[in-house]
N, C-alpha and C positions, 0 to 999 in steps of 0.2 A: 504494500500500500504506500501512496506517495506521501511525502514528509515535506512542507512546502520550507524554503530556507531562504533567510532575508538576503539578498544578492544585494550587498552592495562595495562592493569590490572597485576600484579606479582601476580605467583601462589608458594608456598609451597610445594614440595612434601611429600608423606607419609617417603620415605626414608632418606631423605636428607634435605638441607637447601637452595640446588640450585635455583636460582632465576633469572629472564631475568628484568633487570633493562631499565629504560627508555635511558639513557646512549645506551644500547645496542641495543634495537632498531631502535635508531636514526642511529645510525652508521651502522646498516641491512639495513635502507632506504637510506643512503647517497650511499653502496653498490650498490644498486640494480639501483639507479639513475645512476649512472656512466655506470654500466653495462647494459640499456636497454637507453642509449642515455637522458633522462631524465632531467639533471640539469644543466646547462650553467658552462664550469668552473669558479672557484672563482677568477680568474687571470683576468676576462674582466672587462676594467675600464670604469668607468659612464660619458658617452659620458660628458654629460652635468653638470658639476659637484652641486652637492645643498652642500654647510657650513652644515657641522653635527655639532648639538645642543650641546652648552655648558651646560655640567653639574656640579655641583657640584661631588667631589668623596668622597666617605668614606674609612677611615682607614681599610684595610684588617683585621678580627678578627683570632687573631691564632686559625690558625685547631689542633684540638685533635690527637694525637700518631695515628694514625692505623696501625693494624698487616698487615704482610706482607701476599699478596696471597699465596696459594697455586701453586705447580708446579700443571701440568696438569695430570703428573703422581698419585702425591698423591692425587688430584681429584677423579681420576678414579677409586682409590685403597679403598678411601674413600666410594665412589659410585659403589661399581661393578654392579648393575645393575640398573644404569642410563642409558640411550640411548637417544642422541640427533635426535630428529625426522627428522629433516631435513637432515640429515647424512644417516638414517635409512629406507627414503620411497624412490623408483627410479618410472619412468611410461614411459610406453613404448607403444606406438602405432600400433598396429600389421593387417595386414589382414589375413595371412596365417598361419598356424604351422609351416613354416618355420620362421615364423619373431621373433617367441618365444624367439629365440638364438643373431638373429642379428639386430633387428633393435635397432636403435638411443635409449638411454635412458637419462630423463632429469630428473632436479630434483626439487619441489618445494622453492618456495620463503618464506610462512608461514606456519607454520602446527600448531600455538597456535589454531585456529578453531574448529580443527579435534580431537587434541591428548590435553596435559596438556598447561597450558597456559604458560607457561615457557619452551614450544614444548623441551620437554623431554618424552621419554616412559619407565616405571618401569618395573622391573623384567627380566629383559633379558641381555643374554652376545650374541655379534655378532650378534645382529637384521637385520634384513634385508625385507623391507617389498616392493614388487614388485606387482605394478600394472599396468595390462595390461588390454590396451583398444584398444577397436575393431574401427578401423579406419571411417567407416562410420555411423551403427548407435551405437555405443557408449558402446558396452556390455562389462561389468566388470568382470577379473576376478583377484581375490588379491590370490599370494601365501605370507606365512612366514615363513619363515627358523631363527633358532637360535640355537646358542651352548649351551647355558645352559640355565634356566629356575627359577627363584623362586621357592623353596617350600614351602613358609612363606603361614600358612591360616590368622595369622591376618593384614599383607600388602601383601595381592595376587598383582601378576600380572596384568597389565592392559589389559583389553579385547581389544586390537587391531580389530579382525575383529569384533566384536560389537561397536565398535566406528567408524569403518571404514562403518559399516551396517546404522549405524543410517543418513548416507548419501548420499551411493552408493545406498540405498533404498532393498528390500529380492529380487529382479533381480541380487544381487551381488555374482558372482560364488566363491565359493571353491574347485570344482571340475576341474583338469585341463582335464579331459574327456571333459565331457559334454560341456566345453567353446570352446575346437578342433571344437567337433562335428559341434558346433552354427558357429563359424567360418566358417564352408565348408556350413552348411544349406544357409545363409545370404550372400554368397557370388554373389549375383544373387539381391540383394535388392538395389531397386531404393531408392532415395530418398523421405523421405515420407511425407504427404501431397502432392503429387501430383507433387511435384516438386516444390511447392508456385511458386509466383509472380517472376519474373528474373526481378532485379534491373540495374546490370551492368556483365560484362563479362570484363574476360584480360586473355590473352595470359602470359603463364605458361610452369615451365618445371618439372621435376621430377627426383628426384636424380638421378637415371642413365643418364641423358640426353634428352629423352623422351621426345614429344611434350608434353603439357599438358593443360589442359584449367579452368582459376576459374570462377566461379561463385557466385555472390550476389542475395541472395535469402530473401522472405522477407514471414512470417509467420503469423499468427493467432496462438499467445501461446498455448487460448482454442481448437483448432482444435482438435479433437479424438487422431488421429496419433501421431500430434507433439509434445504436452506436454509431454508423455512417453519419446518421444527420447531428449528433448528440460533436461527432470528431470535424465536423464543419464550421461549427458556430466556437467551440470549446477555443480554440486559437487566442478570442478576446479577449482570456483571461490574461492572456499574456501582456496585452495593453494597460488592463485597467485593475490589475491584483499584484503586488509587487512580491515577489517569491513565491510566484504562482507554478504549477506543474503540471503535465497531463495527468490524469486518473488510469486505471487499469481496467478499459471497457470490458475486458473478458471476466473479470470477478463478479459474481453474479450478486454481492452482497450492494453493489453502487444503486442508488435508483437517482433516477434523475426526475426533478420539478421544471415544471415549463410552464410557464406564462403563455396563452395563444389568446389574441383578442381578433375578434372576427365583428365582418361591418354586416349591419341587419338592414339589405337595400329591400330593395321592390322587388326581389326574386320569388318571394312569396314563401321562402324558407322560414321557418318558425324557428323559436329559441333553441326549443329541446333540440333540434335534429340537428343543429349547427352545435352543439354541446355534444352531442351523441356521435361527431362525426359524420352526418349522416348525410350529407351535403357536398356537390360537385359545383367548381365552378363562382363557389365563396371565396373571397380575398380576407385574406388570414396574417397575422405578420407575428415572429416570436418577438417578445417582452422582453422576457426574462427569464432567467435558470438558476438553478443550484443544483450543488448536488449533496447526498446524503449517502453515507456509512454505516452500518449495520456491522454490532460488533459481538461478540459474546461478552457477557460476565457472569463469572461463578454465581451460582451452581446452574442455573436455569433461564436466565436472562439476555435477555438482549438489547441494546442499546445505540442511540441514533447520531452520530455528528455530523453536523453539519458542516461541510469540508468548504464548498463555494456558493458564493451568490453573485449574480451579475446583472443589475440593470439597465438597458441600452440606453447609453445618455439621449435618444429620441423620448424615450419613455421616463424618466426620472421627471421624481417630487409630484408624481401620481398616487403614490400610495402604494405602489405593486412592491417595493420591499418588505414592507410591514405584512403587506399580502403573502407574500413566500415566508416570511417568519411563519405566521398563525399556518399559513400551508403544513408546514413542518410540523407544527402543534399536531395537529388535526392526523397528517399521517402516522404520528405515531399511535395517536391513542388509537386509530384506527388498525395498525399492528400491533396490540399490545404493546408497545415496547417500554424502558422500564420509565427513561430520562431521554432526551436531547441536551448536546453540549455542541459547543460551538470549537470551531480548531483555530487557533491563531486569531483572532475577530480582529480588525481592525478598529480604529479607535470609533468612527462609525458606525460600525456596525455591532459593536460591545453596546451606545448608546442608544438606536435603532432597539435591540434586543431586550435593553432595561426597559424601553419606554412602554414596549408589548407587551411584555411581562409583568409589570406594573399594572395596567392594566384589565388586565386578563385578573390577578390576584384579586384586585378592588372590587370586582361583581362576585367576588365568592363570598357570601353570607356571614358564613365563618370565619375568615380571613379578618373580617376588618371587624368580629366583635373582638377578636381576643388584640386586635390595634388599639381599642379603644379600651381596653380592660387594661394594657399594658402600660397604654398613658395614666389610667388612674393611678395603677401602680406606683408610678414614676412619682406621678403629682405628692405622693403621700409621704415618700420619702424624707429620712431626716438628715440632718450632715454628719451626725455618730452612725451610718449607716456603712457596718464593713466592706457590703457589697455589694452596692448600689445596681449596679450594671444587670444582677442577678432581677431585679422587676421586669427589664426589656427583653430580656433570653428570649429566643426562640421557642414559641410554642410546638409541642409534638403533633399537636392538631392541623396547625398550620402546614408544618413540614411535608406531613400526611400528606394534606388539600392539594398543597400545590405539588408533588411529586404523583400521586395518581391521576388528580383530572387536567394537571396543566404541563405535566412531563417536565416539571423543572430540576435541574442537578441541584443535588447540596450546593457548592456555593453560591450557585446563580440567587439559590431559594434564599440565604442569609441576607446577601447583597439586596436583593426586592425588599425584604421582611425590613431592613434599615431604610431605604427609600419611602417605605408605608407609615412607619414612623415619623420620619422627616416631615412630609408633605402632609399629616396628619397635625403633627404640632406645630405650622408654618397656620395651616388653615384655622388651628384653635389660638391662634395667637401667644401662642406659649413664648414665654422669655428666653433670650440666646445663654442666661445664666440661670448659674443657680444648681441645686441638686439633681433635678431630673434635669438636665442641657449635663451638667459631667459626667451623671450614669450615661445617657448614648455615648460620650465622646468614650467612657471608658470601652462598651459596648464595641463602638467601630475600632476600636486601637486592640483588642483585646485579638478582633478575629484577621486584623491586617498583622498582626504581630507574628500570628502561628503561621498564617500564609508566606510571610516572605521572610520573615525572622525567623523560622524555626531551628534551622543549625546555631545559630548563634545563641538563641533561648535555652535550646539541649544543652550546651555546656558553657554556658554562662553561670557557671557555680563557684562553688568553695573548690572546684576540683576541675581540671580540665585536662581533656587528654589530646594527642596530637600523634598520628600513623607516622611511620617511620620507614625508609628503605631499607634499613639496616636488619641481616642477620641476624637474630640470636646465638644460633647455632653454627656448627661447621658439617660439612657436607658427609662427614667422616667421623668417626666416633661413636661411644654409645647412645649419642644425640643424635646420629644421622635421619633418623624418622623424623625428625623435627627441623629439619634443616630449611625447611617455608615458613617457620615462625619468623615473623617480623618483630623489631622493639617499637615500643613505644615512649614516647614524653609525656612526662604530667607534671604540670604544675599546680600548685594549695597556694588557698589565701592563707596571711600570716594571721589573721583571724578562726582558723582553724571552723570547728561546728561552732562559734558564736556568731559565722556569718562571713559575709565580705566577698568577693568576688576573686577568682583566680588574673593571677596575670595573662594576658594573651600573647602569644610569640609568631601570631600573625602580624609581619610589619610592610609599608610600602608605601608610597603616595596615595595609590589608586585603593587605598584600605578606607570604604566609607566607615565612620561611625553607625552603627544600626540604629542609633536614637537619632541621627538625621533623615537616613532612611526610613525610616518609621514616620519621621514628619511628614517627609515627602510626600509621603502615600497616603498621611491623612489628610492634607491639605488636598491632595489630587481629590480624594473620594469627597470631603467636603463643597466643594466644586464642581462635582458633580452631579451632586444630592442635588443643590441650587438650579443647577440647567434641567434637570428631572421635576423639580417639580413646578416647574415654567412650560415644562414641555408636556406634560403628562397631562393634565387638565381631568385629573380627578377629583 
C-alpha cells in the first residue's frame, strides 16, 4: 500500500542555479491555505490563555554580507530558457469541440511531481502547455506551443510530453483529430461500472443556470471498467496533493468515491434513471474523488482511511468536499466498518473534517446533554479542586455515540468533544478565566501532552535511561549467549524518591524544550477552536 512522503527536496538544473528553497514552499503552502479557506487567520486570540515558557535567549550571531538578488529581468536574461511550470501548464475540462476555445481554464498548485523538482521546465521561450480533459471519462489530450526551442545536444530540452506520458499513461492524445473525434464517439457514455453503489444525491446547478443533479458514487478500484477511468483522472493528484502517489488498483481493498453531477434538460429523463445510470446520451462531468482503505484490526474488524480527496478547482466552494467527507460517513456505517481516519490530512482538510464532525456530533441528543452537564460541572468547580480537568473528561457515552453512528476515531472523537465544549461556553458567554476556563486549558494540555510529548513524559522522572551501542559482553566466553546484550545509561535526580527530575544527556541546538512544544500546540489548537466555532455555526 502506498505511503504518501512530503517531496521537498531542491533540485539543480542542467542550465542554471535556480532552486525552490524551503522558505518558498512554505510561503506556496501558506498561499494556497488562504486561498482554498484552509488556515484560521493569525489574528485569532487563544481563548484560554496558557504563560509561554521562559527561555533563556542567545546573543544573535552576525550574519555574513550577502549579495544582493537579482532583478527578475536579469533572471530571465540569465535563464532564457527557464520556464516556470506552474506558469507554463493551464487544464481545461471540455465535452465538446466547442469547449476547446471556451471553457474555464485552471491552473495547478504543484508541478515538482511531474516536471523538475524546483517545477521549472528547460529549453523553451513562451511554453505553454494545455491540457484538456474530457469531462466525464477523463480522456487526455496535451497540446504544446513554444517560440523558441533549444538547440543544445549536450543540455537538450526537457521531454514534456514524455514526462507528461509517464502519467497521463500511452491513452494520452497528441493528436487534436483523433481526441474531437473520441469526444463526439463518448458523448453517449454512461458512467462506468455500472453506475457503482449511489451513496448520497444533492441538488445542483450548472453554469448556465440549469437544473443539475450530483451524485456520490462508490466503486471497487479493481472493477475491469473502473480502474482505467479511476488511472485517467488519478494523475491530478499529482498537481494539487503535495507527496501524492498512485494507489495499487489491483488490491481489491481500495474503493473509490466519485462525484458525477449530471444536467436534467428537456430529454424527458427523470431523476431516478439519470441516478440509476439508466440514461444514454446525458452530459455528465466528474467532480470529485477520493479514495478509501479498508484495513483489518484485531480481532474482527475492519477499518476505513481515507487516503485522497480531490476537488476540481471548476467545482470548488460548492460544498462537494464536505459532501465526500459525510460520503465517507455514510459508507462506512453502510459497511459496518469500525472508524474512518484520515492519512496525512492537510491543514485543510484536518479543518474541513473538524467542521463535519462537529456537526454531525451537535444533532446527536446525547452528545450535547452530557456538553451541557459537563459545563455545569465545570461551572461548580472550586480552586482547592485537585483535579479540575476531571468535570470535562470525556464521557463513555459520548465516545460510544460518536464511534458507532458517526465512525469517528479516538482522537478525532477527543478533538470534537473539546470543540463542543469550546463553542458551547463561547455561546453561554462563559469567562476566558477562572476555574472552569483552566480545567479545559488543563483538559486540552493534558491530551496534547501524551500525543506529542509522550517519550519525553515516559522518562521525564527521578530516573532516566538512555540505549547504548555498546556490548556488554564478548562474542567468546561463558557470556557468548549474550553477546547482543547492549549497555545502557541512566541517570537519578540528586533528589532521589523525594522527587526532582533526572538530568537529560540529550544535547544540541535543534533540542526543543517540550514545555515550548507543548505551547506551541496549545496555542495552535487554541486557534483553532476560535476559526471552528466561527465556522461551524452550531
Amino acid at each position: 500500500r502506498r505511503r504518501p512522503s512530503r517531496l521537498l527536496d531542491t533540485y539543480c538544473g542542467r542550465a542554471g542555479t535556480r532552486m525552490t528553497t524551503m522558505d518558498a514552499q512554505e510561503a506556496k503552502r501558506r498561499k494556497l491555505e488562504a486561498k482554498m479557506g484552509g488556515g484560521p487567520p493569525p489574528s485569532f486570540p487563544s481563548a484560554v490563555p496558557m504563560p509561554a515558557p521562559t527561555a533563556a535567549t542567545k546573543p544573535p550571531k552576525p550574519s555574513a554580507p550577502t549579495a544582493p538578488k537579482p532583478a527578475a529581468a536579469d533572471a530571465d536574461e540569465a535563464n532564457p530558457f527557464v520556464c516556470d511550470a506552474n506558469e507554463s501548464v493551464v487544464f481545461r475540462l471540455v465535452q465538446t469541440a466547442g469547449d476547446m476555445q471556451t471553457a474555464e481554464t485552471f491552473e495547478p498548485e504543484f508541478t515538482h511531481q511531474v516536471f523538475r523538482d524546483d517545477e521549472t521546465i528547460f529549453g523553451y521561450r513562451g511554453l505553454l502547455i494545455e491540457i484538456f480533459c474530457q469531462t466525464s471519462l477523463f480522456k487526455t489530450f496535451v497540446r504544446v506551443t513554444y517560440t523558441e526551442k533549444v538547440k543544445s545536444t549536450l543540455s537538450p530540452a526537457d521531454d514534456v510530453l514524455g514526462m507528461l506520458r509517464k502519467h497521463f499513461g500511452d491513452e494520452m492524445f497528441v493528436d487534436e483529430t483523433k481526441f474531437l473525434q473520441t469526444l463526439e464517439k463518448d458523448k453517449s457514455a454512461r458512467v462506468p461500472g455500472n453506475g457503482g453503489v449511489v451513496v448520497a444525491t444533492m441538488d445542483s446547478s450548472l453554469p448556465n443556470g440549469d437544473k443539475s443533479v450530483d451524485v456520490v458514487r462508490s466503486f471497487r478500484l479493481s472493477q475491469k471498467d473502473v480502474y482505467p477511468w479511476h488511472a485517467r483522472f488519478e494523475p491530478l493528484i499529482l498537481f494539487y496533493i503535495d507527496g501524492a502517489s498512485a494507489v495499487d488498483s489491483e488490491d481489491d481493498k481500495w474503493t473509490l468515491l466519485a462525484v458525477t453531477r449530471h444536467a436534467l434538460g428537456a430529454s424527458g429523463d427523470t431523476n431516478s434513471e439519470i441516478v440509476a445510470n439508466e440514461t444514454d446520451g446525458q452530459s455528465w462531468s466528474l467532480c470529485a474523488f477520493a479514495t478509501v482503505y479498508e484495513f483489518f484490526q484485531y480481532p474482527d474488524q475492519r477499518r476505513a482511511r481515507l487516503s485522497q480527496i480531490v476537488v476540481l478547482p471548476p467545482f470548488q466552494r460548492q460544498g462537494l468536499g464536505a459532501s465526500v467527507l459525510e460520503a465517507t460517513r455514510t459508507f462506512a456505517v453502510n459497511n459496518n466498518l469500525k472508524d474512518v481516519t484520515v492519512e496525512d490530512p492537510t491543514a485543510q482538510l484536518s479543518r474541513l473534517r473538524d467542521v463535519s464532525d462537529v456537526r454531525a456530533l451537535a444533532t446527536r441528543p446525547v452528545v450535547m446533554l452530557h456538553v451541557k452537564l459537563a459545563a455545569m460541572r465545570a461551572a461548580a468547580l472550586k480552586k482547592d479542586d485537585p483535579n479540575p480537568s476531571a468535570a470535562l473528561r470525556l464521557p463513555k457515552q459520548v465516545a460510544e455515540e460518536a464511534r458507532e453512528f458517526l465512525k469517528l476515531s479516538a482522537p478525532q472523537i477527543k478533538r470534537c468533544w473539546e470543540a463542543l465544549l469550546y463553542i458551547f461556553a463561547k455561546s453561554s458567554g462563559a469567562s476566558d478565566v477562572g476555574v472552569a476556563a483552566g480545567a479545559f486549558t488543563e483538559l486540552v494540555v493534558n491530551r496534547l501532552r501524551k500525543a506529542h510529548c509522550g517519550d519525553y513524559e515516559r522518562d521525564a522522572g527521578a530516573k532516566r535511561m538512555y540505549d547504548s551501542n555498546t556490548n556488554l559482553f564478548a562474542a567468546y566466553g561463558q557470556n557468548a549467549h549474550l553477546e547482543h546484550e547492549k549497555a545502557f545509561v541512566m541517570t537519578k535526580s540528586l533528589k532521589g524518591r523525594e522527587g526532582g527530575v533526572a538530568p537529560s544527556m540529550e544535547e544540541g541546538e535543534d533540542t526543543k524544550d517540550p514545555t515550548e512544544v507543548l505551547a506551541e500546540y496549545f496555542h495552535e489548537t487554541m486557534s483553532n477552536l476560535a476559526w471552528l466555532a466561527s465556522a461551524a455555526k452550531i
